[in-house]
RODO-2510 file (C-alpha; in nm, 4 decimals, decimal comma):
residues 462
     n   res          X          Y          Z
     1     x    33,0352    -2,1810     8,4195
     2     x    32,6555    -2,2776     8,2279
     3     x    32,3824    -2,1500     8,3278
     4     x    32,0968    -2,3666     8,2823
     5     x    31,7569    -2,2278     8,2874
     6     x    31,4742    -2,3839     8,4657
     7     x    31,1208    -2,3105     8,2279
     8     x    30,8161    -2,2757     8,4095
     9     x    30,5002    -2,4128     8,2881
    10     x    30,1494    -2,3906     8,4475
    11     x    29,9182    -2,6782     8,4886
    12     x    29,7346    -2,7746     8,2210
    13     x    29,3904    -2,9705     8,3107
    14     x    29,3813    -3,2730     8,2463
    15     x    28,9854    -3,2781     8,3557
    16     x    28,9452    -3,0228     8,0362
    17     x    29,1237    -3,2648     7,8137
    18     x    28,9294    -3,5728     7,9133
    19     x    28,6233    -3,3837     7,7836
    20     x    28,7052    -3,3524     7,5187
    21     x    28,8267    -3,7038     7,4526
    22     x    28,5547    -3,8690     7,6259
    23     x    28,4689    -4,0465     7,9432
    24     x    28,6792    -4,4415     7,8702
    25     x    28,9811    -4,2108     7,7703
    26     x    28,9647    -3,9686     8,0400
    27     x    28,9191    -4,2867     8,2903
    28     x    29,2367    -4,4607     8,1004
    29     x    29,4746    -4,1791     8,1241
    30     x    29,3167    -4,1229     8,5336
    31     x    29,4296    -4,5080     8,6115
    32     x    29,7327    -4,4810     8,4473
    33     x    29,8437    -4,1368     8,5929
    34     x    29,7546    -4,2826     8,9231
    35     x    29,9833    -4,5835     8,8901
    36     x    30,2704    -4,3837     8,7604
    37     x    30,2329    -4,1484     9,0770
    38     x    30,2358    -4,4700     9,2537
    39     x    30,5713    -4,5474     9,1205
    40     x    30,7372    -4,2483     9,1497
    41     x    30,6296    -4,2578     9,5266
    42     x    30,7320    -3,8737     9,5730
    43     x    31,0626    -3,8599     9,3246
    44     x    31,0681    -3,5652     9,0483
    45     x    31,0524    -3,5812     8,6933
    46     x    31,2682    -3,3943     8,4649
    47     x    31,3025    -3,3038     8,1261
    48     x    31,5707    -3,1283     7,9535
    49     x    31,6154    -3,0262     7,6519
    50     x    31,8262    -2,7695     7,4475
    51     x    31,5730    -2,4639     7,3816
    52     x    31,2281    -2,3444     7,5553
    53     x    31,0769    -2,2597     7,2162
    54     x    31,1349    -2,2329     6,8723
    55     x    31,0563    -2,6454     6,7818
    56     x    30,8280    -2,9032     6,8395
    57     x    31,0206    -3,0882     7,1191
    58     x    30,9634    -2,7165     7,3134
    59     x    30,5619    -2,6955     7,2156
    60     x    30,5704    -3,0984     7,3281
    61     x    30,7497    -3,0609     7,7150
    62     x    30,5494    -2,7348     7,6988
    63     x    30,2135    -2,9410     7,7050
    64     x    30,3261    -3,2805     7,8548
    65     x    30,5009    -3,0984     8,1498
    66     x    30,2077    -2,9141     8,2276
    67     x    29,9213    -3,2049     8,1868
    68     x    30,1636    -3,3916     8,4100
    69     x    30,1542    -3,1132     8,6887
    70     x    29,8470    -3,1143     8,6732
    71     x    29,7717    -3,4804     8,7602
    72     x    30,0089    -3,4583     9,0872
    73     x    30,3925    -3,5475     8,9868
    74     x    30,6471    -3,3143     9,0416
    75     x    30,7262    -3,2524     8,7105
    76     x    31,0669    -2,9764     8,6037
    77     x    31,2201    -2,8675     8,2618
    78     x    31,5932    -2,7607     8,2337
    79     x    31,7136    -2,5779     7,9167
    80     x    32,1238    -2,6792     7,9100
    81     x    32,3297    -2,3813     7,8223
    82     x    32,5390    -2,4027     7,5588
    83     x    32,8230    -2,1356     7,3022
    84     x    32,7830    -2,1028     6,9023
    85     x    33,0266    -2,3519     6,9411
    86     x    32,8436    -2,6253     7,1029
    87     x    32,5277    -2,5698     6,8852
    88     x    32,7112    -2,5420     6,5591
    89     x    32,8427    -2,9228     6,6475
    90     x    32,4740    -3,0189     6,7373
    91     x    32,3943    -2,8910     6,4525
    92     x    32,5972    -3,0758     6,2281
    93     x    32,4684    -3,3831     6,4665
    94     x    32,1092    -3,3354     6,4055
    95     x    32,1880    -3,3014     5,9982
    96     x    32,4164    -3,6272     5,9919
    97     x    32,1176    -3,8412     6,1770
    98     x    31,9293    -3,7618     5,9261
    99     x    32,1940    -3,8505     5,6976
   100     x    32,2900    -3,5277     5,5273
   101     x    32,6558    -3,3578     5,5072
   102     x    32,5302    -3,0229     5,6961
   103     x    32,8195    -2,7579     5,7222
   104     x    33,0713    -3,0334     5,6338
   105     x    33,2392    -2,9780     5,9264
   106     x    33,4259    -3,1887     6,1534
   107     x    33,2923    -3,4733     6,4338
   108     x    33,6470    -3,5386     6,5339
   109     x    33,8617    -3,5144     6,8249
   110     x    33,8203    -3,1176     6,8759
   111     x    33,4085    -3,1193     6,8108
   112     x    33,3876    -3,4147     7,1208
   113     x    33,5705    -3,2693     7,3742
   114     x    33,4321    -2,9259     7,3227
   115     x    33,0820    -3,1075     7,3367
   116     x    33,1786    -3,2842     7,6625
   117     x    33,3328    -2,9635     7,7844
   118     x    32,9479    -2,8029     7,7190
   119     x    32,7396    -3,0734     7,8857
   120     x    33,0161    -3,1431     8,1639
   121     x    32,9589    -2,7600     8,2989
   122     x    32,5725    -2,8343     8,2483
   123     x    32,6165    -3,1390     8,4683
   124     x    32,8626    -2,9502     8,7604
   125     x    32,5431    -2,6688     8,6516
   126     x    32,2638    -2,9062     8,8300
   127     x    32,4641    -3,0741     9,0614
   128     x    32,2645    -3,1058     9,4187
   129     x    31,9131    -3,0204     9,2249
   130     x    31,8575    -3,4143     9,0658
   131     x    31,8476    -3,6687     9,3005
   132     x    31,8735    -4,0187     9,3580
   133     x    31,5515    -4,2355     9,2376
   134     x    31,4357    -3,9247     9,0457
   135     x    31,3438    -3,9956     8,6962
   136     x    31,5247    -3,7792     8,3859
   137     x    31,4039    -3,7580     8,0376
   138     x    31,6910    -3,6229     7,7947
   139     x    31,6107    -3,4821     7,4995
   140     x    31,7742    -3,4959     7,1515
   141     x    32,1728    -3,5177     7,0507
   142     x    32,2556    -3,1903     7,2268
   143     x    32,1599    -3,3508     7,5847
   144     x    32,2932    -3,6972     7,5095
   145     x    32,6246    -3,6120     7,7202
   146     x    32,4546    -3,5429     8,0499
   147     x    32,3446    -3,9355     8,0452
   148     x    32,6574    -4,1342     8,2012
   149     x    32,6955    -3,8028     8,5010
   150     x    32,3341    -3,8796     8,5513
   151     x    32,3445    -4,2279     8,5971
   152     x    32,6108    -4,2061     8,8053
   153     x    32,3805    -4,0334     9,0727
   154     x    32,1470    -4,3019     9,0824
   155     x    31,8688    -4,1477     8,8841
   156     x    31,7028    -4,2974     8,6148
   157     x    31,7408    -4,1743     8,2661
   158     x    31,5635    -4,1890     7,9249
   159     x    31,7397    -4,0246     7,5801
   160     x    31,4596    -3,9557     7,3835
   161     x    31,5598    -3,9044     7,0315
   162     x    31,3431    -3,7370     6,8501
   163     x    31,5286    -3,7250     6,4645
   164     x    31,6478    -3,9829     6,2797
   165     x    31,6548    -4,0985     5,9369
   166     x    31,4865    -4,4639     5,7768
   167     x    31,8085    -4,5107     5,5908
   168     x    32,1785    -4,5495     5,6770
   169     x    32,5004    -4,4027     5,5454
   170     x    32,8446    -4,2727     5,6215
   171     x    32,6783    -3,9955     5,7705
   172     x    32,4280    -4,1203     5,9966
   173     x    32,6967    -4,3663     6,0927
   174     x    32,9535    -4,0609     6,1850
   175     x    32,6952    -3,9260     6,3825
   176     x    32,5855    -4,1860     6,6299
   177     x    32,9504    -4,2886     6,6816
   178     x    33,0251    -3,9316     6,8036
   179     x    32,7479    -3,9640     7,0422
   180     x    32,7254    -4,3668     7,1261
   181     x    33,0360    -4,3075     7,4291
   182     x    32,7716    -4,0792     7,6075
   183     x    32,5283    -4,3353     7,6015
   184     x    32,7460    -4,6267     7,6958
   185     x    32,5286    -4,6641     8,0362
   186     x    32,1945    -4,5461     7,9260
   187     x    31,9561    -4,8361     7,9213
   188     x    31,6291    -4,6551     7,8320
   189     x    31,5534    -4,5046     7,4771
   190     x    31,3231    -4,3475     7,3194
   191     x    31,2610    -4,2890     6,9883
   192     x    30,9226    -4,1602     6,7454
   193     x    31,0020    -4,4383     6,4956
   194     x    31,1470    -4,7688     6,4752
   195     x    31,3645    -4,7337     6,1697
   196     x    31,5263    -4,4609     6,3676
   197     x    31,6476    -4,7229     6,6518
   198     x    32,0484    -4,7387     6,5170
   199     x    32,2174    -5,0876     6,5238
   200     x    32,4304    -4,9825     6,8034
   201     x    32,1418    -5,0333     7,0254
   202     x    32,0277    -5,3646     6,9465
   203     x    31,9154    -5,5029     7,2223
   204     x    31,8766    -5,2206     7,4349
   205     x    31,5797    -5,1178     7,6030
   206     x    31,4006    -4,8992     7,3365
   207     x    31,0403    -4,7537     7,3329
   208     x    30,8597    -4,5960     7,0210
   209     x    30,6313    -4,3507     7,1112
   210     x    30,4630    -4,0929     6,8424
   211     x    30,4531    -3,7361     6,9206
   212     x    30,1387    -3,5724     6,9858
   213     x    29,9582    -3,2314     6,9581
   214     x    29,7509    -3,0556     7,2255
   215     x    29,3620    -2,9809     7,1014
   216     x    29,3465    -2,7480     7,3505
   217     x    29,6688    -2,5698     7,3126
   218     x    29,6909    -2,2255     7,1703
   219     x    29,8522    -2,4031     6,8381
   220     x    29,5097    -2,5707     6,7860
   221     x    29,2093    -2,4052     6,9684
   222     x    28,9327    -2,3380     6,7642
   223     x    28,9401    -1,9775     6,5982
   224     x    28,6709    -1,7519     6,4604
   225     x    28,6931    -1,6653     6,1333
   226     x    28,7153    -1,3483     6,2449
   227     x    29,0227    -1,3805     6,4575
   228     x    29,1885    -1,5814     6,1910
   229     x    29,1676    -1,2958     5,9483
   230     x    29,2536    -1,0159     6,2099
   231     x    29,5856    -1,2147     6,2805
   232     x    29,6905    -1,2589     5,9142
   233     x    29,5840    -0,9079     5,8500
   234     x    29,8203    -0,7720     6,1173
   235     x    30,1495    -0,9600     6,0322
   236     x    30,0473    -0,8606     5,6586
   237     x    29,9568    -1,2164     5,4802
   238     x    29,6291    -1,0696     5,3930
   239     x    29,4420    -0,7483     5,2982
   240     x    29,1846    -0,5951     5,5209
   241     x    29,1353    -0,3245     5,7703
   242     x    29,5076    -0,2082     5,9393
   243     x    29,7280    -0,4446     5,7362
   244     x    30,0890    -0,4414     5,8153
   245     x    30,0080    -0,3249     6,1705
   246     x    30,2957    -0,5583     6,2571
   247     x    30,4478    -0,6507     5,8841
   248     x    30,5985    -1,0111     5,9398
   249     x    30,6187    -1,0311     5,5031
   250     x    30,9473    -1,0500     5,3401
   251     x    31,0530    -0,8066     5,0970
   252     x    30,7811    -0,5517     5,1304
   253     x    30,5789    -0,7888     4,9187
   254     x    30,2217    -0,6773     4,9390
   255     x    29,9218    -0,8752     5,1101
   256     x    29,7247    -1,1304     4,9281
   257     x    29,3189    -1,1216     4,8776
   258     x    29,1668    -1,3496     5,1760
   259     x    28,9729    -1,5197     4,8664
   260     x    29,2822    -1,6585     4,7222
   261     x    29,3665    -2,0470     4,7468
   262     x    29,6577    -2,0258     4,9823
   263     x    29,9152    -2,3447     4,9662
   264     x    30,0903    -2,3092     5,3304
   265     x    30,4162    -2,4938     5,4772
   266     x    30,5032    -2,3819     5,8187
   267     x    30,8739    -2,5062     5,9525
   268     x    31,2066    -2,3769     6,0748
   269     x    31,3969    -2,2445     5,8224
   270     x    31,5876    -2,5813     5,8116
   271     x    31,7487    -2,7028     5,4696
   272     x    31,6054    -3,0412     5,5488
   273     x    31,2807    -2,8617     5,5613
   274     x    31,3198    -2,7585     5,1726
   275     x    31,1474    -2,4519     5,2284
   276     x    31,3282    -2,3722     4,8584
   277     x    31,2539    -2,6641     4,7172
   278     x    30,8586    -2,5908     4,7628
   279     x    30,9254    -2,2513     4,6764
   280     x    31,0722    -2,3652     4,2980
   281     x    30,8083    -2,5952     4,2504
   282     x    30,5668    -2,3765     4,3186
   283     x    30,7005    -2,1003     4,0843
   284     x    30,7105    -2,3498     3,8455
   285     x    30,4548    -2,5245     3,8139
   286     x    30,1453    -2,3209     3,9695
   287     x    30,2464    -1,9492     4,0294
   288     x    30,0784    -1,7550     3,7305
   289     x    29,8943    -2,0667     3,5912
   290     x    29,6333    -2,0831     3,8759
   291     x    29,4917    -1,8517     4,1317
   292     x    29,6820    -2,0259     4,3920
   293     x    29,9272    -1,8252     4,6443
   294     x    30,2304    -1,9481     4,8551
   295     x    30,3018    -1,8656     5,2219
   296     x    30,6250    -2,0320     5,3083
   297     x    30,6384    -1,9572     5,7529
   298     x    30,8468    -1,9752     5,9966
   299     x    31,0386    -1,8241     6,2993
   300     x    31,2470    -1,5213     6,3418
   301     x    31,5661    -1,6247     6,3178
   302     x    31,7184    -1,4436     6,6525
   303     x    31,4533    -1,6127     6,8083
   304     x    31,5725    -1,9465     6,7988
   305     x    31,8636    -2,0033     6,9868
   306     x    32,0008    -2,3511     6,9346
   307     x    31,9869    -2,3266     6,4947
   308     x    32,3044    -2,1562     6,3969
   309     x    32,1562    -2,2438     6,0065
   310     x    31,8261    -2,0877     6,0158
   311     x    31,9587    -1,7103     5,9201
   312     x    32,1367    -1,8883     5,6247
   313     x    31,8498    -2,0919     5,4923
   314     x    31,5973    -1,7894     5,5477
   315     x    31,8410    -1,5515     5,3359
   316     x    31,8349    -1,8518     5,0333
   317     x    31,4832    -1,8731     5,0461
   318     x    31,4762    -1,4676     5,0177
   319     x    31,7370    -1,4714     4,7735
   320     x    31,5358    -1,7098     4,5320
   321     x    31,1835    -1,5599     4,5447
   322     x    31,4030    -1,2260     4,4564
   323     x    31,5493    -1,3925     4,1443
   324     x    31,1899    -1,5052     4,0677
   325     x    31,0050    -1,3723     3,7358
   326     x    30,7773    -1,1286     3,8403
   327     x    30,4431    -1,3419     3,8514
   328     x    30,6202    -1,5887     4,0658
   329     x    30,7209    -1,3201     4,3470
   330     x    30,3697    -1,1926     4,3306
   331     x    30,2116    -1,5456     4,4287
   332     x    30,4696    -1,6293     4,7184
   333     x    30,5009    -1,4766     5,0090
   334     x    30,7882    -1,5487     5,3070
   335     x    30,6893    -1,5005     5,6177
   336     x    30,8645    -1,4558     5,9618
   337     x    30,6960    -1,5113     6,3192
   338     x    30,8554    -1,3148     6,6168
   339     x    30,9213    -1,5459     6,8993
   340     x    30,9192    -1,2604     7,1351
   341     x    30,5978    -1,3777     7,2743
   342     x    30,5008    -1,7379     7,1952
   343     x    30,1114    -1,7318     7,2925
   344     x    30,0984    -1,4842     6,9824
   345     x    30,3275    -1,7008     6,7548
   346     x    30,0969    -1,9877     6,8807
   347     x    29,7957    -1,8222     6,7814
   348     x    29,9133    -1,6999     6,4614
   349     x    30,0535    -2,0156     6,3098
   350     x    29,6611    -2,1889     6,4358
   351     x    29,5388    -1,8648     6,1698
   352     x    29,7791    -1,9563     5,8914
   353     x    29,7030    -2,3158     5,9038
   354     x    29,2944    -2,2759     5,9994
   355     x    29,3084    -2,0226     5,6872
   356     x    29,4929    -2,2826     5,4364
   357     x    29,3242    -2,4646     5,1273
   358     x    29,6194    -2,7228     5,1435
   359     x    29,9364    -2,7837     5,3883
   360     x    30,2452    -2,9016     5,2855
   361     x    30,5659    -3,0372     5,4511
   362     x    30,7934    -3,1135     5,1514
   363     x    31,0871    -3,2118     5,4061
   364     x    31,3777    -3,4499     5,2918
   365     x    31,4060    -3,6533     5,6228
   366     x    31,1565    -3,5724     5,9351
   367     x    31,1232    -3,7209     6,2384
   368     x    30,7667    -3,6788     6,3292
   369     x    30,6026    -3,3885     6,1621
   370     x    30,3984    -3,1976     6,4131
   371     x    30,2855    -2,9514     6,1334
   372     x    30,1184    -3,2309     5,9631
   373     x    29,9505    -3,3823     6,2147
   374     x    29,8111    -2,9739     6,3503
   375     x    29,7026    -2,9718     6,0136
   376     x    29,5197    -3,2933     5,9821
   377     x    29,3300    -3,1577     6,3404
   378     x    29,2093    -2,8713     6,1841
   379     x    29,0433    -3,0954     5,8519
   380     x    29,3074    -2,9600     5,5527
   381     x    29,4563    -3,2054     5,3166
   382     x    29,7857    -3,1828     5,3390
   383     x    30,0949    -3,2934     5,0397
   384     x    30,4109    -3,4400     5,2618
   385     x    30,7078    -3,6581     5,1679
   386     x    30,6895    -3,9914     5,2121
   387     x    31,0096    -3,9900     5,4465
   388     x    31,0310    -4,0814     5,8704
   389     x    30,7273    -4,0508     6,0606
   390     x    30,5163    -3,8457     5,8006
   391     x    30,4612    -4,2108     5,6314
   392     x    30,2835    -4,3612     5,9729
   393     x    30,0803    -3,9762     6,0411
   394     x    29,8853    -4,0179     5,6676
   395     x    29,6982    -4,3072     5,6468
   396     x    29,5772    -4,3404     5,2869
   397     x    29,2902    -4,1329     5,1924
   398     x    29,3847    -3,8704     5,4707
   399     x    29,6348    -3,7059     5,2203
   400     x    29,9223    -3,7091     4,9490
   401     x    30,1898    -3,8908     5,0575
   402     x    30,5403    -3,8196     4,8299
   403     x    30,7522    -4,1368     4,7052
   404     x    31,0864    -3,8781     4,6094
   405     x    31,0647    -3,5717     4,8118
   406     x    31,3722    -3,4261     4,5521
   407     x    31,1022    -3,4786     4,2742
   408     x    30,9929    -3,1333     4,2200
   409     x    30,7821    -3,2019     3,9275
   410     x    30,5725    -3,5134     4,0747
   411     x    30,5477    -3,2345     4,3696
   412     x    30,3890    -2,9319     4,1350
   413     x    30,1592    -3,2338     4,0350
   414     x    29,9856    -3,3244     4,3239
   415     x    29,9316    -2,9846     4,4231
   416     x    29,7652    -2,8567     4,1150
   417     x    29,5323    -3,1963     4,1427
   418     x    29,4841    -3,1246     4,4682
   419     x    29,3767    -2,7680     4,4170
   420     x    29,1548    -2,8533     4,1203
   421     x    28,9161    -3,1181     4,3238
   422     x    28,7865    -2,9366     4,5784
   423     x    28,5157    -3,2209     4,6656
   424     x    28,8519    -3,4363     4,7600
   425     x    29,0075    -3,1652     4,9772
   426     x    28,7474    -3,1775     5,1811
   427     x    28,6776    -3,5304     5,1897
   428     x    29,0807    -3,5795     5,2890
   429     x    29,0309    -3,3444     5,5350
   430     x    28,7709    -3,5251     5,7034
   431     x    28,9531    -3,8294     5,7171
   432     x    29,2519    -3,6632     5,8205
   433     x    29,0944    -3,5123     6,1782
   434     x    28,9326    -3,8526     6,2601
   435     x    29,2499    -3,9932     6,1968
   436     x    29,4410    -3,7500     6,4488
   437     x    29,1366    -3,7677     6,7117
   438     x    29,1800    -4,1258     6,6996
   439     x    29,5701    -4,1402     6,7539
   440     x    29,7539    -3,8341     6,7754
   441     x    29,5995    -3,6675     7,0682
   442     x    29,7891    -3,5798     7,3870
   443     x    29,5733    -3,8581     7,6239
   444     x    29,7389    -4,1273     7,4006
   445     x    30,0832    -3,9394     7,4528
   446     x    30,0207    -3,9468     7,8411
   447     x    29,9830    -4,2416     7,8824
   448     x    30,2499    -4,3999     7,6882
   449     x    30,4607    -4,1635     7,9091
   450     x    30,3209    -4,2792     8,2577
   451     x    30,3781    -4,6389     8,1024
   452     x    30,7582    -4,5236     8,0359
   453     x    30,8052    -4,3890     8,3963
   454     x    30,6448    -4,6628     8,5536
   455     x    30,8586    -4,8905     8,3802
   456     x    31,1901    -4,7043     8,4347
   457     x    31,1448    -4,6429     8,8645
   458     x    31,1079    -5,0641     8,8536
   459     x    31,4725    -5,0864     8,6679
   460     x    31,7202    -5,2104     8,9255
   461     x    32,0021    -4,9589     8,9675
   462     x    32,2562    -4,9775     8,7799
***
């Protein structure tokens, strides 16, 4: 039988946030709140999703979940329970959205009913918690199967999606025909971008709303310098007093000098992330040539639960900067975050980014990169590909925006450029927060949610 775990999240205040925001924001997201409470007229919201960290949809549901508490609904987050099995075939969904092979496995026959299998135990899981007239948010391919049992109770359910790819092919076709049955009587969608929306659900009722980040959250606070050094100090990214107290450095490699340029990417080790494609450019075209380092960060593996592939990419990455020329090695550094507690991991990844010259997210397809936009917050120019929601979270002048994100060399380019003008860093960086402040803020999230729900209690039953 699954075991699905509830994940409990404290209020956030929604007061604090509106302070920071200002007074006609705060007093938009109040009247909004209040009409979505309104609507709900007592019934429960819930989220569920496929992992309580490890991701951005996690760091999202933990931040929107709370916020909502806060204002007064009765908000709940599920994790579904799931074997290798089950994962390795979401997996190979999530690549094939984004239309790459993956594994190369099989979507056939065998892959659907063990999915349905998974979700179908999930569903007998929750029976008697999810009522009738309460409203359910489902997250991402690996939840997609609880929609039709849902609906079937009466409740009203949303699949927000949010991955995709701008671009079709056999691939991203495979993939949404494997998961199209389980959606048959889903009305609501949700998706970050609208070249993500896939033909079968023309006409459907689809919403595009962005991701956000949290200025407040532990990802984004404001450090002191201080702090920012004593963290990368203690995982061993940087010399100083104690380093290595808790070594988080591949390879034994030794810390860098806090006065060196530091070029940061921070993802799961994903393939779609090209955490090795950065890696060779970098090699290439800076390390030994400038006084530039390389961090390339992410999670502990064991840490996250629902990628079977992020062991396997890690041990590439590891097993290129090892076949690197010497000079290269000493200019690149891989680093791995423990999970084990993820205030810390929070806080850390705010030090890596607050202590960058330039952040990059050289990913092949992305559906809304919430690296950039944490970057952007905190004033760094940052060098993405051109490719899913990055293109809408750069407006020009705010950073460098990649036409070919397989073009190493046009890659190696921008950086070096970019590193040479410091006068334009900053300027970009500038840009870049007013841009987020403006846009990308979790108010403006809010309240395109408490538009959603107040939208979906007024759908007849179906």
């Amino acid at each position: 039988m699954a075991h699905p775990q509830d994940v409990e999240v404290p209020p956030h205040s929604v007061e604090r946030l509106g302070r920071l925001v200002g007074p006609e924001r705060y007093a938009a997201l109040e009247n909004e709140a209040s009409t979505a409470l309104g609507a709900l007229d007592g019934a429960k919201v819930w989220n569920i999703s496929s992992t309580a960290h490890g991701g951005g949809v996690a760091e999202m549901l933990q931040l929107l979940c709370g916020y909502a508490r806060d204002a007064g609904a009765d908000t709940r987050w599920l994790v579904i329970d799931g074997d290798p099995e089950f994962f390795a075939i979401t997996k190979r969904l999530h690549n094939r959205i984004h239309g790459a092979a993956g594994d190369g496995g099989d979507l056939g026959l065998r892959e659907a009913a063990h999915y349905k299998a998974v979700l179908d135990a999930n569903v007998d899981a929750i029976d008697g918690r999810i009522h009738r007239g309460d409203v359910v948010v489902l997250h991402d391919p690996q939840t997609a199967g609880l929609a039709n049992h849902l609906i079937r109770y009466g409740v009203h359910v949303a699949w927000r999606c949010h991955i995709g790819s701008d671009r079709t092919n056999t691939f991203t076709e495979e993939a949404w025909s494997f998961l199209h049955p389980h959606l048959a009587h889903c009305r609501t969608f949700v998706f970050s971008h609208a070249a993500f929306v896939p033909a079968q659900l023309a006409g459907a009722d689809v919403w595009i709303i962005e991701p956000s980040i949290d200025p407040l959250s532990n990802k984004n606070r404001p450090l002191p310098k201080a702090r920012v050094s004593d963290l990368l100090v203690r995982i061993g990214l940087l010399e100083g007093p104690g380093t290595g107290r808790a070594s988080a450095v591949m390879g034994g490699a030794s810390p860098l000098s806090p006065e060196d340029p530091l070029v940061v990417q921070v993802s799961r080790w994903d393939h779609l992330k090209d955490m090795q494609g950065v890696l060779r450019s970098f090699a290439e075209h800076l390390a030994g040539r400038t006084d530039a380092r390389l961090a390339l960060v992410g999670p502990a593996v064991a840490g996250v639960s629902d990628d079977p592939e992020g062991a396997q990419v890690l041990e590439e990455c590891f097993d290129l900067w090892r076949s690197l020329p010497r000079r290269a090695r000493d200019a690149i550094r891989l680093v791995t975050l423990s999970m084990d507690d993820p205030v810390l991991n929070a806080v850390t990844v705010n030090a890596v980014q607050r202590h960058a010259s330039v952040v990059v997210q050289k990913s092949l397809q992305e559906g809304f990169g919430l690296t950039v936009t944490e970057a952007m917050w905190k004033s760094k120019p940052v060098v993405a590909s051109a490719v899913g929601g990055i293109v809408g979270q750069i407006p020009q002048g705010a950073g460098i925006l990649l036409g070919d994100p397989s073009d190493l060399d046009a890659f190696g380019w921008a950086l070096s450029g970019l590193l040479a003008d410091p006068a334009e860093m900053a300027s970009m960086g500038r840009r870049a927060r007013r841009h987020v402040r403006q846009y990308s803020l979790s108010d403006r999230h809010l309240i395109d949610y408490a538009h959603l729900v107040t939208h979906m209690t007024r759908l007849p039953p179906t």
